[in-house]
N, C-alpha and C positions, 0 to 999 in steps of 0.2 A: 504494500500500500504506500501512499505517498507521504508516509513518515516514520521516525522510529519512536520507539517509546520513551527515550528521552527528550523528544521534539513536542510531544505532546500537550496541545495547548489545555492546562488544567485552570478553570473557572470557578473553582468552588473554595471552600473555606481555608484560612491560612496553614497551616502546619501538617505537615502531614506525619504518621509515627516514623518512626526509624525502621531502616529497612524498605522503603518506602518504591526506592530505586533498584530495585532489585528485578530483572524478569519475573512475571509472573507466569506461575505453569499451571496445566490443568487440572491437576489434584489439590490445590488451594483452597480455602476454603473462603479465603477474604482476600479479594486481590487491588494497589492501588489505584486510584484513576490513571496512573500516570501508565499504570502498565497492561490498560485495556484494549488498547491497540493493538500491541505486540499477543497478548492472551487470544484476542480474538481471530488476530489474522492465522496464528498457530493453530485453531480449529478449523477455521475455513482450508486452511492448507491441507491438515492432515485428513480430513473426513472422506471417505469413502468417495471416488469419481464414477459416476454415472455408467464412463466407458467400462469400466470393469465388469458388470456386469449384462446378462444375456436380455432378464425380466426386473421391469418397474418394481415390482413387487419384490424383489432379492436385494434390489438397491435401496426401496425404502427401510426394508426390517436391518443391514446395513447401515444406514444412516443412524437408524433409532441404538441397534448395538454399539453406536462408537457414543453415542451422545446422553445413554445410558451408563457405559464405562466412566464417561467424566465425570457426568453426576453425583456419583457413587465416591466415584474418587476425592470431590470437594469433599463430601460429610463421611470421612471415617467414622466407621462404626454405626451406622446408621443402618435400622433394616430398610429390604427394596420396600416401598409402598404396593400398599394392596390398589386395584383397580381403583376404587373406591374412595383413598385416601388421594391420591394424585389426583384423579378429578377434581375433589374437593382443594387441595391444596392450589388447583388452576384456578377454580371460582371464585376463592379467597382472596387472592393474587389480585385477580380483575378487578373483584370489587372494590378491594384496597386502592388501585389506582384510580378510582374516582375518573375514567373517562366515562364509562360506560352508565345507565341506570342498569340496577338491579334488573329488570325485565330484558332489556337489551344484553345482560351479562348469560341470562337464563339461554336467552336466545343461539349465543353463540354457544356454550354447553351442547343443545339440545344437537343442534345442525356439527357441529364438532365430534365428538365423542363417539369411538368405536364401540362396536357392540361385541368385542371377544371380552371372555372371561382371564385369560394372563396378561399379563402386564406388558411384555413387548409386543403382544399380537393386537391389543386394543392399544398400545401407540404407534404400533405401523399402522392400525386404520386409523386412529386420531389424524393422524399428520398428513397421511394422504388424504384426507377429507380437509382440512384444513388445509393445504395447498390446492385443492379443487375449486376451492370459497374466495382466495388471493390470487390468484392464478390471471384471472383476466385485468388487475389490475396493474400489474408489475412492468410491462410492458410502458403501460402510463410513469411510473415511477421511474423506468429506465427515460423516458422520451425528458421528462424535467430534468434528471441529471446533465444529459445530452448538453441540453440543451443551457444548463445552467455553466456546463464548462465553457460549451462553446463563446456564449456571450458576455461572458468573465473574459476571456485571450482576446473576443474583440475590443473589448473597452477596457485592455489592458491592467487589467486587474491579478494581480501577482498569487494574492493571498485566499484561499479559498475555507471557511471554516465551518465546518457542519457540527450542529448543536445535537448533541445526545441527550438522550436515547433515539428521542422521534427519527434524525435524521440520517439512522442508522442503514437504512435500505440506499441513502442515496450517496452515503459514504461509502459504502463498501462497492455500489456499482463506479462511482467515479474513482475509485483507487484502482478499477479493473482498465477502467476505460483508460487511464491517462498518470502513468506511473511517472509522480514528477514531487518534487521537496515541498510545494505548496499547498498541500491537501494537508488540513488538520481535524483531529475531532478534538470539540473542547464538548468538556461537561458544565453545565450552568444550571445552578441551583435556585431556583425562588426560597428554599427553606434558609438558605444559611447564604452570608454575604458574601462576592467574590474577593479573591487575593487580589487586592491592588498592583501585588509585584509583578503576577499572571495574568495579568488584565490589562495592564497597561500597555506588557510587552505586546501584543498584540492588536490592539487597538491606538498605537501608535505609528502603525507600519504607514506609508503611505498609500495602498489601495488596497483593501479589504472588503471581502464580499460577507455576508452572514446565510446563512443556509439552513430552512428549520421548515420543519410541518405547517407553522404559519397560527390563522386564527387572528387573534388583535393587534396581537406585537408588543405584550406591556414589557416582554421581558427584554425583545429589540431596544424599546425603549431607554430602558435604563442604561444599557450598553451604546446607545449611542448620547446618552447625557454624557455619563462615562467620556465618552473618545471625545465629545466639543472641547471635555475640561482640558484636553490633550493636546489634542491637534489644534494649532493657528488656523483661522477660517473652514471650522472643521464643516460647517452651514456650507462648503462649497464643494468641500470632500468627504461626503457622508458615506459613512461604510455602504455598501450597496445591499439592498436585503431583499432574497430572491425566496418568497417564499412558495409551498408546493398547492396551497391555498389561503384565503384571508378573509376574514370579514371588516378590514379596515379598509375603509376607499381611500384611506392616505397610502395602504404598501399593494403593493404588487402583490398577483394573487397568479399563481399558472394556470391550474385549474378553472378559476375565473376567466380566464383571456380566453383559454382554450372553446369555453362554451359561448363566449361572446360572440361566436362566428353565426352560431343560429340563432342566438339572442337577439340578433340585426334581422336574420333574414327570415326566421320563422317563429318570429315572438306567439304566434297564438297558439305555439305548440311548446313552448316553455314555458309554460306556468310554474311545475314544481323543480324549476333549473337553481333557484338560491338553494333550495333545500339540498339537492343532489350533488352541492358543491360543497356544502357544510357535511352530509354522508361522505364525500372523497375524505375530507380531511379527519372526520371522525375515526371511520376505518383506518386511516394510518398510524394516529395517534394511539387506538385503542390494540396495534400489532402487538401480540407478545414479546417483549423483550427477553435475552438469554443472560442479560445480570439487573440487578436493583440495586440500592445505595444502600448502605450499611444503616442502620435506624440511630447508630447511636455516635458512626462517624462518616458524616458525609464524603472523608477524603477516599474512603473505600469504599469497594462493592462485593457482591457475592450473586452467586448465582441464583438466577430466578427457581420458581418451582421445577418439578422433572418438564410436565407436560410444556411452558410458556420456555423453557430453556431447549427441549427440545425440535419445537415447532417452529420457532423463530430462527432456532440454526438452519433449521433445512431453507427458511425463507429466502435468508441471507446466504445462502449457497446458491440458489436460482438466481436469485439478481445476480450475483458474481458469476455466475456460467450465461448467464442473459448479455453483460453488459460484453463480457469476451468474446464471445461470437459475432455481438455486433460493431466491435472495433474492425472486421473485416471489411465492413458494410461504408457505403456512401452516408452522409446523413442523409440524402434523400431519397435513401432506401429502406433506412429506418422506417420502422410501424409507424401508417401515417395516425400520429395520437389522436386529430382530430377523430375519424373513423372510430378508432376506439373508444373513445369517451362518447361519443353521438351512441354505439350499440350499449354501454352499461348505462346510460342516461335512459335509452327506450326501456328495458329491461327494468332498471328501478322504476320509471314510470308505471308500464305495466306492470308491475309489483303489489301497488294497491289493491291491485281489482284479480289477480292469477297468485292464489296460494303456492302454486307449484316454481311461480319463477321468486317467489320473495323465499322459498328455501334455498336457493343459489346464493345468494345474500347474507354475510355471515350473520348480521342482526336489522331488522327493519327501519327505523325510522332516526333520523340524525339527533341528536341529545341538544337539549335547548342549551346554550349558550348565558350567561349573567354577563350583562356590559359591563366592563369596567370603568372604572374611575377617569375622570379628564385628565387629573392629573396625571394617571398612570402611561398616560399618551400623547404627553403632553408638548415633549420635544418632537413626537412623529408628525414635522408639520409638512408642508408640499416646497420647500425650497430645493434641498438637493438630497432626495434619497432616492437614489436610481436602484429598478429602472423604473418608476413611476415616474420620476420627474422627466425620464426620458421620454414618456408617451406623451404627457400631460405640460411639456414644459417649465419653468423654474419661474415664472413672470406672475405676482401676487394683482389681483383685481376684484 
């Protein structure tokens, strides 16, 4: 990927313990921010390749046996979980992350979850039913990355920094795509305040892009208060924040732009196109993650549950074998994304009214959102945060 675990932009609370710097390996059980990079990429590397075997079905229960060994390996001493208990420990998981409601968390359970009795054969069907549910979407999430590197090198933009967790599909595809010193992941914490030493260094650079699932931006926000207090004329060199959807008409929104094609030209068949925008972003957000932050020290993490550590690996192996193949490709050979968002947009729509196409669907309807604060967006004004200001111009009236 396009950095090492030394390089690693870490965003979250000051101190980290001792030891801190060390690689982190797979049988860990708390591993630091600084070495999720390096931990992660050493899964994705080592994990079982597709080509090795004859049947989908040998390569999935493969998958789950290597991601099962790690598992296992983080919690010495630990018995395996019963069918029963890993579910539960998935559901727990969800709910705890508060993207999801309760009913929307049931939903994914219900459409997830294999029906075998032992524990590896109901997570090879977990996980393959759970990449049948993400599957149409990834493509779209490759077409952002694309797209996000691309117009980062046109507008000269050096520094490229994807926000963890969320941003994690589109990190690991552009580390595929584009093997270079400027791809970083940084972790940013809303519970605990960032390091000013880790914060500045990066937010001082002269062209920085920000790169996140999106929604309002409170947390863009404060990072670009942050960089004004840094940067001379920072109102003219705002970090550029490329987000993969938004509900703030001051940032950039992909998903947004992307439906805006028939939002011009077939508005009376858009009616529920904000909603389906706000579902893109949901579904991303709501992706299981394969670590969490330590409850008691934000500089660490550990691994998620079996089932959301398992399922998320296999995710982030498809974008990483998605985005390699398409390094071959023209960009305008690439999946035309528009095409594809236009059929899961029919699809959701039909959704309401055909039981059978909203089981395709990991959960039904997008989670209401609570505005935030003016304050909290308060720096996000329309001078120069590109690429909004690049559509919409930088001229106040």
């Amino acid at each position: 990927m396009g950095e090492t675990a030394a390089d690693e932009t870490v965003l979250l609370g000051a101190g980290r313990p001792p030891g801190s710097d060390r690689p982190a390996q797979g049988g860990e059980a708390s591993i630091p921010v600084s070495g999720v990079h390096q931990w992660l990429t050493t899964l994705l590397r080592d994990l079982p390749k597709p080509t090795e075997y004859r049947y989908t079905a040998d390569y999935t229960r493969a998958v789950v046996d290597y991601c099962l060994e790690k598992w296992l390996a983080a919690h010495p001493g630990a018995a395996v979980p019963s069918v029963e208990e890993a579910g539960a420990q998935f559901r727990e998981g969800m709910l705890a992350a508060e993207d999801l409601s309760e009913l929307q968390v049931d939903q994914v359970c219900n459409r997830t979850f294999g029906l075998e009795d032992e524990l590896a054969a109901w997570l090879c069907g977990t996980t393959e039913r759970f990449l049948n549910l993400v599957r149409p979407w990834t493509p779209v999430w490759l077409s952002f990355t694309d797209w996000a590197l691309r117009w980062s090198r046109q507008n000269s933009i050096e520094t490229l920094v994807f926000l963890a967790r969320d941003a994690l599909p589109f990190y690991v595809a552009a580390s595929a795509l584009e093997q270079g010193p400027h791809l970083h992941l940084a972790h940013v914490s809303r519970a605990v305040g960032p390091d000013p030493v880790t914060v500045n260094s990066i937010l001082r650079r002269p062209s920085i892009a920000l790169i996140d699932s999106g929604c309002y931006g409170t947390l863009i926000s404060e990072l670009q208060q942050r960089r004004g207090a840094l940067v001379e004329n920072a109102h003219r060199e705002g970090a550029a924040t490329l987000f993969y959807y938004s509900r703030n008409p001051r940032l950039f929104g992909y998903v947004n732009y992307v439906m805006s094609k028939d939002m011009v030209t077939s508005p009376e068949a858009m009616n529920r196109a904000g909603d389906f925008v706000i579902y893109a972003g949901d579904l991303l957000e709501a992706m299981p993650k394969p670590y969490q932050y330590h409850r008691h020290d934000r500089s660490m993490v550990e691994l998620s549950d079996l089932v959301s550590f398992t399922v998320s690996i296999a995710v982030l192996s498809e974008m990483q074998s998605l985005a390699k193949a398409s390094a071959f490709l023209d960009s305008e050979r690439l999946t035309d994304v528009h095409e594809q968002v236009r059929l899961l947009f029919r699809a959701y729509e039909l959704s309401t009214h055909r039981s059978e196409l909203r089981s395709g669907f990991p959960f039904d309807e997008p989670t209401p959102k609570s505005v935030p604060s003016a304050a909290s967006v308060a720096d996000l004004d329309f001078l120069e945060i590109p690429p909004q200001s690049h559509v919409f111009g930088t001229v106040s009236g």
